[in-house]
C-alpha positions as a printed Julia matrix, in Angstrom:
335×3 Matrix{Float64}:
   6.66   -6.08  -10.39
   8.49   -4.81   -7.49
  12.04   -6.5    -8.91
  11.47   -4.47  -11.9
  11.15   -1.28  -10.09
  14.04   -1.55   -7.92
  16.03   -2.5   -10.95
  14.97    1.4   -12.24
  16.73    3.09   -9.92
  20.48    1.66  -10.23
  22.79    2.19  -12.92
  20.79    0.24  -15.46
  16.85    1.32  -15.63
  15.2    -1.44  -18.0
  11.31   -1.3   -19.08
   9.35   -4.46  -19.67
   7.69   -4.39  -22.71
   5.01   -6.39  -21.84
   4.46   -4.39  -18.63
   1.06   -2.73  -18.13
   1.68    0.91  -16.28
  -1.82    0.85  -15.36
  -0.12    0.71  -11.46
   0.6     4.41  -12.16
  -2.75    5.68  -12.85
  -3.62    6.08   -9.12
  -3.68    9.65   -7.49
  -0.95    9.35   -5.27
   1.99    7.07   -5.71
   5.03    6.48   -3.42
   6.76    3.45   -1.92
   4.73    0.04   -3.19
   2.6     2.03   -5.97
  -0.08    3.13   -3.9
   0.93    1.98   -0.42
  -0.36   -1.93   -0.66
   1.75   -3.53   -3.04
  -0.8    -5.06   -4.88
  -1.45   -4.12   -8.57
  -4.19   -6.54   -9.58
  -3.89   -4.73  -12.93
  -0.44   -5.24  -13.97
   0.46   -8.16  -16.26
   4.73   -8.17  -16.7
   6.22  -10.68  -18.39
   7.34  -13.93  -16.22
  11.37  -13.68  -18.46
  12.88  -11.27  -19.6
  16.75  -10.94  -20.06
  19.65   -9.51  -22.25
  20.83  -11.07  -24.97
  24.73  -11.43  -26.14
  24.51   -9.23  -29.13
  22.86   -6.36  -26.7
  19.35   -6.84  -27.72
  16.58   -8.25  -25.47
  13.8   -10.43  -24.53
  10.71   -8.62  -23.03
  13.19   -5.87  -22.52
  11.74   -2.13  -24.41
  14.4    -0.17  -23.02
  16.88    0.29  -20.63
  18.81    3.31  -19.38
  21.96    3.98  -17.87
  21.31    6.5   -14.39
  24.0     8.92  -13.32
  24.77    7.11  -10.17
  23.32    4.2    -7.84
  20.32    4.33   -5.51
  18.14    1.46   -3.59
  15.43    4.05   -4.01
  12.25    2.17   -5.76
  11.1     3.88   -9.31
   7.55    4.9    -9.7
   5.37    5.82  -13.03
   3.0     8.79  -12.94
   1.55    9.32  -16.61
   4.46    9.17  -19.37
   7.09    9.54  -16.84
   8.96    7.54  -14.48
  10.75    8.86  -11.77
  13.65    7.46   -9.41
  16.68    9.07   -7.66
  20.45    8.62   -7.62
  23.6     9.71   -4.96
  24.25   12.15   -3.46
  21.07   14.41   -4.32
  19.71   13.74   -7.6
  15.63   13.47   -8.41
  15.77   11.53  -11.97
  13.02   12.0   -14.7
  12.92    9.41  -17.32
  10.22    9.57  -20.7
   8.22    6.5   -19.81
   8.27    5.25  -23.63
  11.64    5.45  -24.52
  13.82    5.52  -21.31
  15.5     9.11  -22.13
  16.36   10.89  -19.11
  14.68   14.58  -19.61
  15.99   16.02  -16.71
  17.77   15.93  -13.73
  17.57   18.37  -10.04
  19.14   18.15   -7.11
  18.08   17.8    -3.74
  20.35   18.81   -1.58
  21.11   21.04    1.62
  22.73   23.46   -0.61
  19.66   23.93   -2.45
  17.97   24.16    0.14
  19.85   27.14    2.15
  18.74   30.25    2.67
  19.5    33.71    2.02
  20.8    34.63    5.46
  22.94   31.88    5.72
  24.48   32.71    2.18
  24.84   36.29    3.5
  26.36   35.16    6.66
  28.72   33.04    4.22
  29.19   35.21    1.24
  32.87   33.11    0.46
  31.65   29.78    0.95
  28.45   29.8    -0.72
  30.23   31.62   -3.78
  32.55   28.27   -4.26
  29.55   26.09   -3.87
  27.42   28.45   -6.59
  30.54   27.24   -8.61
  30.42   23.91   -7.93
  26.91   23.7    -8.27
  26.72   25.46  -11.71
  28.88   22.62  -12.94
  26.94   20.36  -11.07
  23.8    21.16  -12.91
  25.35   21.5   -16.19
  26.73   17.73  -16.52
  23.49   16.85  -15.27
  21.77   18.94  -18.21
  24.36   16.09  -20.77
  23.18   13.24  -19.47
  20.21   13.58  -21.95
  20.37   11.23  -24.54
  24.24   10.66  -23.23
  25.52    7.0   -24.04
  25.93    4.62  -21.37
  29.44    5.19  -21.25
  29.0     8.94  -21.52
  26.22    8.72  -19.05
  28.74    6.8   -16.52
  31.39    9.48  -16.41
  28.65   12.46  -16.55
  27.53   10.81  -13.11
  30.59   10.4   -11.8
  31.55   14.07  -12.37
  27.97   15.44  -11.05
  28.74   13.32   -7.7
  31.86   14.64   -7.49
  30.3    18.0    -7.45
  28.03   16.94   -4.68
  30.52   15.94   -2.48
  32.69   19.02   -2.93
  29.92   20.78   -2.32
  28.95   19.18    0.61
  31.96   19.34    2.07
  31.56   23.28    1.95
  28.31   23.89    3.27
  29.44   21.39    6.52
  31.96   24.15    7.44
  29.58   26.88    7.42
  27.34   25.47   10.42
  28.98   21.72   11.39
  26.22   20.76   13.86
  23.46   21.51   11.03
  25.19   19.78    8.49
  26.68   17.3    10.65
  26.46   13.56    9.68
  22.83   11.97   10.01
  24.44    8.3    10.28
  23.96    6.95    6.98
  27.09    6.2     4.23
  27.29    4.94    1.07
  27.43    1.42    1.74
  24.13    1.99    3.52
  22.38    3.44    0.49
  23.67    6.53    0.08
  21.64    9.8     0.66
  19.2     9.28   -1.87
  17.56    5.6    -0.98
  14.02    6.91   -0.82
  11.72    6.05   -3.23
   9.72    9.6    -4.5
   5.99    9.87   -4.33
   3.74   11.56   -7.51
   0.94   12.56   -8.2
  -0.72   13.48  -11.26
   0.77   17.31  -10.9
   3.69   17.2    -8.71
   6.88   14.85   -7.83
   7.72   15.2    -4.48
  11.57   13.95   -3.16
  13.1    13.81   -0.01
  16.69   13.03    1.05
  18.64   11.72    4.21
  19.64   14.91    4.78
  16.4    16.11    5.74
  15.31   17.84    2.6
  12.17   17.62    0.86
  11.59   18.95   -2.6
   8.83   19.66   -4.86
   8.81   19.77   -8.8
   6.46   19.84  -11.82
   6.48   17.4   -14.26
   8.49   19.8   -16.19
  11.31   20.29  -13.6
  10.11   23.55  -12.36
  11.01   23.46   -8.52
   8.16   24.53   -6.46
   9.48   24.47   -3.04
  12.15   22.87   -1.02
  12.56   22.94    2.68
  15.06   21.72    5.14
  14.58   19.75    8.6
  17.37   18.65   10.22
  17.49   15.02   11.34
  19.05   13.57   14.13
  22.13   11.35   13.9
  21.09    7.32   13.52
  23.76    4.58   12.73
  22.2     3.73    8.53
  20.92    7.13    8.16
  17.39    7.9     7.45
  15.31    6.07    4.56
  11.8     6.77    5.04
  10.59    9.13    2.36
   7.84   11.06    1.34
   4.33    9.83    1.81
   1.57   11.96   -0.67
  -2.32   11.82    0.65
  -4.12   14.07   -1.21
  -2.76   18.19   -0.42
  -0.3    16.69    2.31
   3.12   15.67    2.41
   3.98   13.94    5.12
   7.67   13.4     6.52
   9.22   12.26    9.33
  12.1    13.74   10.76
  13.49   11.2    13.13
  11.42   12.62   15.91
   8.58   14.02   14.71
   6.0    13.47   11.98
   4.73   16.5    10.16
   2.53   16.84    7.24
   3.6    19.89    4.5
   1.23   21.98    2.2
   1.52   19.81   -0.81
   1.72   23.52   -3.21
   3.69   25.44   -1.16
   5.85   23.17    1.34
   4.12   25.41    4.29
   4.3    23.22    7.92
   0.32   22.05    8.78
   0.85   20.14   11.75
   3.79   18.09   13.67
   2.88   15.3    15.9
   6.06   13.69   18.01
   7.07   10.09   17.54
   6.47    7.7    20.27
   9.41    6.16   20.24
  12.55    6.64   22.63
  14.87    4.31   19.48
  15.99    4.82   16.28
  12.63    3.24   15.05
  10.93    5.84   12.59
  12.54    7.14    9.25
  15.67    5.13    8.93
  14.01    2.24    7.97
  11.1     2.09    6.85
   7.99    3.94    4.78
   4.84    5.31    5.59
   1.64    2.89    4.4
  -1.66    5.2     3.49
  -5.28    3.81    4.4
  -8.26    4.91    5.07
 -11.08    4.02    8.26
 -13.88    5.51    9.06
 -13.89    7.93    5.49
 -10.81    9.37    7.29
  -7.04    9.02    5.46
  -4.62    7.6     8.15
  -1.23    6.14    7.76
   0.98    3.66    9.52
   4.43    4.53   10.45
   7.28    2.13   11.42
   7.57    3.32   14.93
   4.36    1.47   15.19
   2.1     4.33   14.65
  -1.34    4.92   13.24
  -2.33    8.49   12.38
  -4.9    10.53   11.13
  -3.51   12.44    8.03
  -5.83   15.81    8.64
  -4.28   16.67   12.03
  -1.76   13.79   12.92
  -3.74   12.25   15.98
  -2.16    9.56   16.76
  -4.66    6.64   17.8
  -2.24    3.89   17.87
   0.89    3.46   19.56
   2.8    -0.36   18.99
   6.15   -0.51   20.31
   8.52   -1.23   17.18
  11.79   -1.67   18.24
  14.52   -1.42   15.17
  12.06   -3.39   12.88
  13.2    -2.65    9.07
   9.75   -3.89    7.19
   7.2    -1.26    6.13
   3.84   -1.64    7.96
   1.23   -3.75    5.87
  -2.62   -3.42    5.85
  -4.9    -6.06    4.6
  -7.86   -8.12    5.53
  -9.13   -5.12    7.7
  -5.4    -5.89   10.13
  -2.66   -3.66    9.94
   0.44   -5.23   10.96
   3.89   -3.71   11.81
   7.41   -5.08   11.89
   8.22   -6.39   15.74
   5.06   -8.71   15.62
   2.7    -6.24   16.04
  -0.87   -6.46   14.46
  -3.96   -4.55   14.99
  -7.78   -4.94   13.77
  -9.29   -2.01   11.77
C-alpha cells in the first residue's frame, strides 16, 4: 500500500485498480493514512505492471505530475492529493487521474502587504513571474505526459526565479533552511486532509490551507532554522488543529483560519524534530496526543508535553502499537 502511494507523488502517479480507497474514509489523514500504517481494509493487488504496448496490468490510471517529490499521496473522498518542487500542492480526480488543479505554496504567497510595500519593485517582478507561474500550472489539466513534462519544467522555473527575488528583499528570512534538491526538494512532505480541507506545508516554513475546490483559506509563514537536509516533517491534522513544527517549537494552528493556539518548545538541543520525521496521532486517556521525532509525547489541546526521550538524529517516524509507543534512537514507552 505504502509503495503505491509514494509512487503518486513522482513524475508518474499510477492507481491500482484493484485498490480499495476505503484507507481514505478516516477523518483526518496525513503521513501513513491515519498515523498507524495499518489499513486492515485495503485489498491492492499483489502485481501490477506496464505493459510494452502502454497498457497495464492492475494499473487504472496513471498520471504524469509537474515535477518530482518524495512526499507520500493521500485520498480524501474522490480526490487524491500529493505535492511536487519547488511549491506545488497537486489535486488529482481520484477516478480518472486528471490533475484539476494546481497552488502553490510558497514564501511568496505567503508575504505580506508591508513587505510588498516596503518592496514595491521586487514584488512587482515576482507578481510577473508568478502570474506565469500559475498559468502553466492552470495547462497541466488534461496536458499529455509530454506536455505535462515541459509545463512542469516551466512552472519550476518560475519558482526559482521567483525565489531568487524574494531572498533579496530580507536574506536572513529567506535564507537557506539546509535542504536541496538532492535531499527532496522543498516539497517532500506528505499533506494531511480531511473531509473539508487539504492542509500543505513546505520546507520553507509555510503552511497552507485549501478547499477541495482550490479556494485558499489561509497561509502563514514561520521561519525555520537552518539544518543540513532541510526540514521534512509536515502537517499533522487532529480534529480543528494543525499542528507544525518549526525546528524549535511545536505549535498547533486554528484548522479554519490558520490563527496560532498554542506553541510548546522542543526539547531537543539537535537537529532532531522536523527534518526528518512526522508527527504520529493517538489517543490516552480520551485525550488526542501525538508523538514527535524529537522523542516527544504531547497533548494536542494545549501541547503539554508529558514525555521527553532523547532522539538524537533518528530519521524513522515514531510508531504506536500494542499500548508502546516507540521512537527512533531505541526509545520505547508503555501507554
Amino acid at each position: 500500500m505504502q509503495a503505491c502511494q509514494k509512487s503518486t507523488a513522482v513524475m508518474v502517479a499510477a492507481c491500482l485498480a484493484a485498490f480499495n480507497a476505503a484507507a481514505g474514509d478516516a477523518a483526518a489523514l496525513g503521513w501513513r493514512g491515519d498515523g498507524s500504517g495499518c489499513f486492515p481494509r485495503a485489498t491492492p493487488p499483489l502485481a501490477w505492471r506496464r505493459t510494452a504496448d502502454g497498457k497495464g496490468k492492475n494499473i487504472l490510471w496513471q498520471s504524469r505530475m509537474p515535477a518530482d517529490s518524495p512526499a507520500s499521496a493521500i485520498v480524501s473522498g474522490a480526490y487524491v492529493f500529493t505535492t511536487a518542487n519547488d511549491s506545488s500542492l497537486v489535486c488529482v480526480e481520484k477516478n480518472s487521474g486528471r490533475i484539476l488543479w494546481i497552488r502553490s505554496v510558497s514564501s511568496y504567497d505567503a508575504a505580506k502587504q508591508e513587505e510588498r510595500a516596503a518592496h514595491a519593485d521586487a514584488f512587482a517582478a515576482m507578481d510577473k513571474l508568478a502570474a506565469r507561474r500559475d498559468e502553466t500550472n492552470a495547462k497541466l489539466a488534461g496536458a499529455s505526459a509530454e506536455e505535462a513534462g515541459k509545463l512542469g519544467a516551466e512552472a519550476l522555473k518560475c519558482d526559482r526565479e521567483i525565489e531568487k527575488l524574494l531572498k533579496e528583499t530580507d536574506r536572513e528570512k529567506f535564507k537557506p533552511t539546509g535542504m536541496t534538491y538532492s535531499d527532496g526538494g522543498t516539497m517532500a512532505s506528505t499533506p494531511a486532509a480531511d473531509h473539508e480541507f487539504v492542509i500543505a506545508w513546505n520546507g520553507w516554513g509555510v503552511t497552507a490551507c485549501f478547499d477541495f475546490s482550490g479556494k485558499r483559506q489561509w497561509i502563514r509563514f514561520d521561519p525555520l532554522r537552518s539544518q543540513e537536509h532541510g526540514h521534512f516533517g509536515g502537517p499533522l491534522l487532529m480534529g480543528e488543529r494543525v499542528i507544525i513544527h518549526t525546528g524549535r517549537r511545536f505549535k498547533a494552528l486554528d484548522r479554519k483560519t490558520g490563527r496560532e493556539l498554542w506553541e510548546s518548545e522542543s526539547h531537543s538541543d539537535d537537529w532532531s524534530g522536523s527534518w526528518f520525521s512526522a508527527h504520529v496521532p493517538s489517543r490516552i486517556g480520551g485525550e488526542d496526543i501525538f508523538a514527535a521525532g524529537d522523542g516527544s509525547l504531547l497533548r494536542a489541546r494545549d501541547g503539554l508535553r508529558f514525555v521527553k526521550a532523547k532522539c538524537h538524529q533518528t530519521t524513522p517516524s515514531p510508531v504506536f502499537g500494542g499500548g508502546w509507543v516507540f521512537f527512533g534512537g531505541l526509545r520505547y514507552y508503555r501507554m
